[in-house]
C-alpha positions as CSV (number, residue, x, y, z in Angstrom):
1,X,0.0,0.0,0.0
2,X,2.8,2.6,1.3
3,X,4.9,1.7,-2.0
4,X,1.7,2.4,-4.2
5,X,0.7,5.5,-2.7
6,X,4.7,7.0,-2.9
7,X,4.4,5.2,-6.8
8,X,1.3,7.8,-7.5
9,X,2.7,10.8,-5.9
10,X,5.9,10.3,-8.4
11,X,3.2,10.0,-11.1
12,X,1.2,13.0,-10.4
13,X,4.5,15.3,-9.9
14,X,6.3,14.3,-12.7
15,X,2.8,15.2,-14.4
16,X,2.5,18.2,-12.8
17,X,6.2,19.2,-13.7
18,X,5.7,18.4,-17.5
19,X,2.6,20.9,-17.3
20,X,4.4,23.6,-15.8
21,X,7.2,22.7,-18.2
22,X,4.4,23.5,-21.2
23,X,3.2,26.5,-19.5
24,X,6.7,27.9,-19.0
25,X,7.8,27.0,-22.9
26,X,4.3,28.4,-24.4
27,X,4.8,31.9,-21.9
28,X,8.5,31.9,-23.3
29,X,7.7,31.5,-27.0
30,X,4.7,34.4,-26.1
31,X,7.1,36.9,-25.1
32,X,9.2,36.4,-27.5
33,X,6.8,36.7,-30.0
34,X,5.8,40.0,-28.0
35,X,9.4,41.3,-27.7
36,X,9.8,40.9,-31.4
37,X,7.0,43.5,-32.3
38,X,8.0,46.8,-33.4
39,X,6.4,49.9,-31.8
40,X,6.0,52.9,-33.5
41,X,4.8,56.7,-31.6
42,X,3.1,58.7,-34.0
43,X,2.9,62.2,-32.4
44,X,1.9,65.2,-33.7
45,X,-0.3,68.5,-31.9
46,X,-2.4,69.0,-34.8
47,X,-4.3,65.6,-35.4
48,X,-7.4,67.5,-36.3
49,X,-5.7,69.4,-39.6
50,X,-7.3,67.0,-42.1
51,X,-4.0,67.0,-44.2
52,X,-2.4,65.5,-40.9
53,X,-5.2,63.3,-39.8
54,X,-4.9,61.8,-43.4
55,X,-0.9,61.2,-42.8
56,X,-1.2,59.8,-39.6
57,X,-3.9,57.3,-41.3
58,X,-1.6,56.4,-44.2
59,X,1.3,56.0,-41.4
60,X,-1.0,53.6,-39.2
61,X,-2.0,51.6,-42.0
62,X,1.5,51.0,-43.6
63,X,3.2,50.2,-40.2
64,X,0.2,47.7,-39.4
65,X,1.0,46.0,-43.0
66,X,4.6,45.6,-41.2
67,X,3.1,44.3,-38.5
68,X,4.4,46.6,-36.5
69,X,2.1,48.2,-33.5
70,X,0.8,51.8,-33.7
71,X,0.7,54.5,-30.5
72,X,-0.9,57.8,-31.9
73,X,-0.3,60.7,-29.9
74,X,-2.2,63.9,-30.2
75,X,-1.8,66.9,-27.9
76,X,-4.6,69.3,-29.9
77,X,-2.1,72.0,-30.3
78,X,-0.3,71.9,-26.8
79,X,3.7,71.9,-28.2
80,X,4.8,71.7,-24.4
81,X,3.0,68.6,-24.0
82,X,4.2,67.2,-26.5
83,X,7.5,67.4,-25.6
84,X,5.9,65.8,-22.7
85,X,4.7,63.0,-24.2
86,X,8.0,62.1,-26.2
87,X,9.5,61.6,-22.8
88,X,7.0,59.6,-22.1
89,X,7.2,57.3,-24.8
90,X,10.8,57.4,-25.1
91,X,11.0,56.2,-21.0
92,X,8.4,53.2,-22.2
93,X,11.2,52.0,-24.5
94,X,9.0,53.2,-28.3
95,X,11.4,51.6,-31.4
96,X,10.7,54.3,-33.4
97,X,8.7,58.2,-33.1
98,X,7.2,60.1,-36.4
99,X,6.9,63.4,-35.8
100,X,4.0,64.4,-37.9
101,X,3.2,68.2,-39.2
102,X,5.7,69.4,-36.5
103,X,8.8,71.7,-36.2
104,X,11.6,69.5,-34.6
105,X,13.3,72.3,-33.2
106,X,10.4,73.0,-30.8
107,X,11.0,69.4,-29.1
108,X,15.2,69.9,-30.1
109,X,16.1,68.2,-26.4
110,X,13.6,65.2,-26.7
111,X,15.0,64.0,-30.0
112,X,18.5,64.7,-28.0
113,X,17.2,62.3,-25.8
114,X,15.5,59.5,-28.3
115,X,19.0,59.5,-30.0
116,X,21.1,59.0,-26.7
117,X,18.2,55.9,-25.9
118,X,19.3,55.2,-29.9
119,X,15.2,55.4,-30.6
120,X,15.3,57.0,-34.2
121,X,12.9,60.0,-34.6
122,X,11.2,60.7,-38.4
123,X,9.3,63.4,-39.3
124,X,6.4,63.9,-42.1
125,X,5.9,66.4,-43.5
126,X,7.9,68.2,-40.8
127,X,11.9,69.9,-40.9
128,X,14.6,68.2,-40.1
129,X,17.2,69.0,-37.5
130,X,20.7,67.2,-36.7
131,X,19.7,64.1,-34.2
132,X,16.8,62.8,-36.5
133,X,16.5,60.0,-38.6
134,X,14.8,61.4,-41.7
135,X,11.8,63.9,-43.1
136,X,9.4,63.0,-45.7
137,X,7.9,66.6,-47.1
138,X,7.4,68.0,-50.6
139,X,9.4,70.5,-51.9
140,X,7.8,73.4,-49.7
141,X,9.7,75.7,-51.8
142,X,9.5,74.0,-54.7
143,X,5.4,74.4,-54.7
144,X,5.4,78.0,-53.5
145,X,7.3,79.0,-56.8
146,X,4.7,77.0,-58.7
147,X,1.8,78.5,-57.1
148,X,3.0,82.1,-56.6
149,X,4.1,82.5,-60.3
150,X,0.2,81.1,-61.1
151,X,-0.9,83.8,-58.9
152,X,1.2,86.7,-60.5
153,X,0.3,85.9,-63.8
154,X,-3.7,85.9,-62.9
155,X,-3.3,89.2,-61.5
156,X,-1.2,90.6,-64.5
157,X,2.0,91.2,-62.1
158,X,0.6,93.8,-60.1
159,X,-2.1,94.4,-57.5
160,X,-2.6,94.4,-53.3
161,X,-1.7,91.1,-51.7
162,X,-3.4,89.8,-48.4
163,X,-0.7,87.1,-46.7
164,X,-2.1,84.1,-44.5
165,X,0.6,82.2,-43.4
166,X,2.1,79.9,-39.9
167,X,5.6,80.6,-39.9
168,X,5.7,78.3,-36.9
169,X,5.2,75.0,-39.3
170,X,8.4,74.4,-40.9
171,X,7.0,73.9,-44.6
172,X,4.8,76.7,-44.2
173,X,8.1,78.7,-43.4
174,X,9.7,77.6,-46.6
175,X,7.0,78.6,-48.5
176,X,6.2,82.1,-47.0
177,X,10.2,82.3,-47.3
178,X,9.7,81.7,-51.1
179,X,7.1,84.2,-51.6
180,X,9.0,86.8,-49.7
181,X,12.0,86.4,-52.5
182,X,9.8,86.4,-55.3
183,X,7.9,89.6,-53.6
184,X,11.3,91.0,-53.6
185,X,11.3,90.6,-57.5
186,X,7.7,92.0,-58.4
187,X,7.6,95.3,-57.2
188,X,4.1,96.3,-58.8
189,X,2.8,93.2,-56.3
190,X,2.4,95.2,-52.9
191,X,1.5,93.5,-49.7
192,X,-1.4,94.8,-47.9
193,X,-0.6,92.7,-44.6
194,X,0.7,89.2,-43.4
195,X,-1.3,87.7,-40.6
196,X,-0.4,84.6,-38.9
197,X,-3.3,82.4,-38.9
198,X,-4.4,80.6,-35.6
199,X,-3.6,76.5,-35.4
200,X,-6.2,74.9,-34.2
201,X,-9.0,76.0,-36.4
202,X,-7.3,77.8,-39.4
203,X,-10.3,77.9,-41.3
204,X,-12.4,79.9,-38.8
205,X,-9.3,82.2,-37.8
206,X,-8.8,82.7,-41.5
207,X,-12.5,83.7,-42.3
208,X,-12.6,86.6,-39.6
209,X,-9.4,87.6,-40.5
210,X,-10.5,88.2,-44.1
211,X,-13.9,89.5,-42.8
212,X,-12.0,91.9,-40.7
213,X,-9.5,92.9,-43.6
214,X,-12.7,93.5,-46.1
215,X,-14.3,95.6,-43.9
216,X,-10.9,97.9,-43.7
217,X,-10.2,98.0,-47.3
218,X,-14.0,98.2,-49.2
219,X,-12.6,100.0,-52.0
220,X,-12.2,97.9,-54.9
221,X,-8.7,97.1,-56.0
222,X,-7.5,97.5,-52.4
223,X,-7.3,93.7,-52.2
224,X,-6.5,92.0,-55.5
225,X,-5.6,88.3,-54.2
226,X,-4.9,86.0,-51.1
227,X,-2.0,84.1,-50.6
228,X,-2.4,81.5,-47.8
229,X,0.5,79.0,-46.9
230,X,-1.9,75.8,-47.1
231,X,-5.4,75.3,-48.1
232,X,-7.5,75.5,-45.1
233,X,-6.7,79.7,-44.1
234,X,-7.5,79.7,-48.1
235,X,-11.0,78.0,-47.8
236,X,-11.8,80.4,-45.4
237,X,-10.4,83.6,-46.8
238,X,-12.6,82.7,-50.4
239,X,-15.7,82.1,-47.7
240,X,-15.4,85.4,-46.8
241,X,-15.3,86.8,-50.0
242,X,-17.7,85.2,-51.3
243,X,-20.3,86.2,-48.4
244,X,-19.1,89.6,-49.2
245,X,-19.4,89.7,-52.5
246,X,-16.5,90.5,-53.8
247,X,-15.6,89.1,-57.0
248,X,-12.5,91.5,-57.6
249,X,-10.2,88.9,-55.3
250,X,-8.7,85.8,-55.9
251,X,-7.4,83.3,-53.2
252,X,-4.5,80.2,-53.6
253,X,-3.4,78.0,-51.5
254,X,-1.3,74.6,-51.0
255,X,-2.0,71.2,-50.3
256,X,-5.1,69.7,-52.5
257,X,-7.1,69.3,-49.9
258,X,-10.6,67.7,-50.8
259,X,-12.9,70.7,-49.7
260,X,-10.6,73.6,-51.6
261,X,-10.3,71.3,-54.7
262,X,-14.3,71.5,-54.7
263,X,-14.3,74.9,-54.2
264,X,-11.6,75.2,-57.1
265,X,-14.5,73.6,-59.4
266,X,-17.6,75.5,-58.2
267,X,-15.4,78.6,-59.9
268,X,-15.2,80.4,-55.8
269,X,-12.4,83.0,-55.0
270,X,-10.2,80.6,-54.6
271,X,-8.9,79.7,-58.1
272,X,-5.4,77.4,-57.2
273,X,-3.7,75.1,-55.1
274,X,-1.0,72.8,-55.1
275,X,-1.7,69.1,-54.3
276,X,0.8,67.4,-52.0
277,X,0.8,63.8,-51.9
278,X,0.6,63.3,-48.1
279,X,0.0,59.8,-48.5
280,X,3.3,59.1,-50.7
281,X,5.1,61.3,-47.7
282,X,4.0,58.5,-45.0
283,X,4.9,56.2,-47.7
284,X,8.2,57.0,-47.8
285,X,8.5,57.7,-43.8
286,X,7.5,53.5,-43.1
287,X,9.7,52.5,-46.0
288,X,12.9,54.4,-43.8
289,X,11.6,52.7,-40.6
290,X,11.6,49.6,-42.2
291,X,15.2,50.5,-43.3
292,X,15.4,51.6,-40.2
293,X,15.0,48.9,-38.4
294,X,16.5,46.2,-40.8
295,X,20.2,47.9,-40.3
296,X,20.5,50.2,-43.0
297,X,21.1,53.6,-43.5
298,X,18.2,55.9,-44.4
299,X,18.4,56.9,-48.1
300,X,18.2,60.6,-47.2
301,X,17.7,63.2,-44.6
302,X,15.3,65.0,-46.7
303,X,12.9,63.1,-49.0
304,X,10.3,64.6,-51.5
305,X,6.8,63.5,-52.4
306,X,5.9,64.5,-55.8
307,X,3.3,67.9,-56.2
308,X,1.1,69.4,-58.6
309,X,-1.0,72.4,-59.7
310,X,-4.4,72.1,-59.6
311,X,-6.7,75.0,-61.1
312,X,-10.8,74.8,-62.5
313,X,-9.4,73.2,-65.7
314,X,-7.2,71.0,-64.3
315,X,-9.2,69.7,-61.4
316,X,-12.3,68.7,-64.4
């Protein structure tokens, strides 16, 4: 009896032992499974910018394809928390942020810091400062020629120029930057003001600065055209000259955005933009990640997405 009993005791724990034995191997193989996944922090202040929103989509979707896992971080316009938040996720060990729509130099000792933790830090559609991986932008210049050249020709070279811009963004920079050189060469082209557009909500801070601007120069020819540095201060300026009736001003903008592409067609003030391909820039962004993470070298610090000009007869 006493040798059968110690016989089943032996059975069960040896039985007992090759379960845990499973448990343990399947928990192992788990975590490494786990520990294998890439994490990427996508991070930007301005998630609600529908050029951005559609970035950050197109960045999800191609680091999901990787299999990689997504943390979107938006801090609705709050730079300080943002740099914030990069601490955050850099302390939680991220493999890789994207700065999206962003001026690096604003979060300058956080990508310090991602560097030192050797987390590499992208941007789209942002600048690019020494510490980062890569950005993925158009050619902010580049388009500005394009668009302010369609401009001065529709006006005949001269007239009173209204200036909506957000020197804060670095692509909006270059292109304000642009328009200031060739300003410099068209001296019959005067401008009336420059006015830095509020970020959130440019389309509402644009409209009542235009309605405020309309009010204070009613004579006609004392506004000939709008230049805004990206589509949505342009869809509002053209709202409010179309509510006012003026039909003596023109508005452009950059970036191809869905609603000013409409308004392009319906023949409204604003007459131009420039389409950025925002999806090719997150395209290129997860293609340097993948780079990125394989070993290799980035193929660039500064990578363009191809742009075009979109006017009525174009965009039909």
């Amino acid at each position: 009896m006493k040798k059968g009993f110690l016989l089943l005791t032996a059975i069960i724990l040896a039985l007992s032992l090759a379960a845990c034995g499973a448990s343990e191997n399947e928990s192992g193989n788990a975590g490494t499974e786990n520990a294998g996944q890439k994490t990427v922090s996508i991070m930007t202040p301005f998630l609600s910018s529908v050029t951005t929103g559609q970035m950050v989509e197109e960045l999800k979707k191609d680091a999901e394809a990787k299999g990689w896992k997504t943390n979107v971080v938006d801090t609705k316009g709050d730079v300080g928390q943002l740099a914030s938040r990069m601490e955050d996720v850099i302390s939680s060990k991220t493999d890789a942020i994207v700065l999206v729509s962003t001026d690096p130099n604003q979060v300058k000792s956080q990508i310090e810091s991602a560097a030192e933790h050797n987390i590499p830090v992208f941007g789209c559609d942002s600048g690019y400062i020494e510490g980062m991986a890569m950005n993925a932008t158009s050619d902010n210049a580049a388009m500005s020629e394009m668009i302010t050249n369609h401009l001065f020709e529709t006006i005949g070279g001269k007239g009173n120029l209204v200036v909506l811009t957000y020197r804060a963004h670095p692509g909006v920079l270059k292109r304000t930057e642009k328009l200031d050189e060739l300003l410099a060469a068209a001296p019959d082209v005067k401008t009336v003001t420059e006015q830095q557009v509020e970020v959130p909500g440019p389309i509402e801070s644009a409209r009542k600065q235009m309605e405020s601007l309309l009010l204070a120069n009613q004579q006609e020819g004392a506004v000939t055209a709008v230049w805004a540095g990206w589509d949505e201060p342009a869809i509002g300026a053209a709202q409010a000259i179309e509510a006012a009736g003026r039909d003596d001003i023109v508005v452009i903008g950059i970036d191809g955005n869905s609603q000013a592409v409409d308004m392009i067609k319906k023949g409204s003030p604003l007459i131009a933009t420039v389409e950025q391909n925002f999806e090719g820039m997150a395209d290129i962004v997860v293609a340097q990640i993948d780079r990125t993470f394989q070993g290799q070298e980035v193929e660039g610090t500064e990578l363009y997405a191809p742009a075009s000009l979109i006017t009525k007869d174009s965009a039909e």
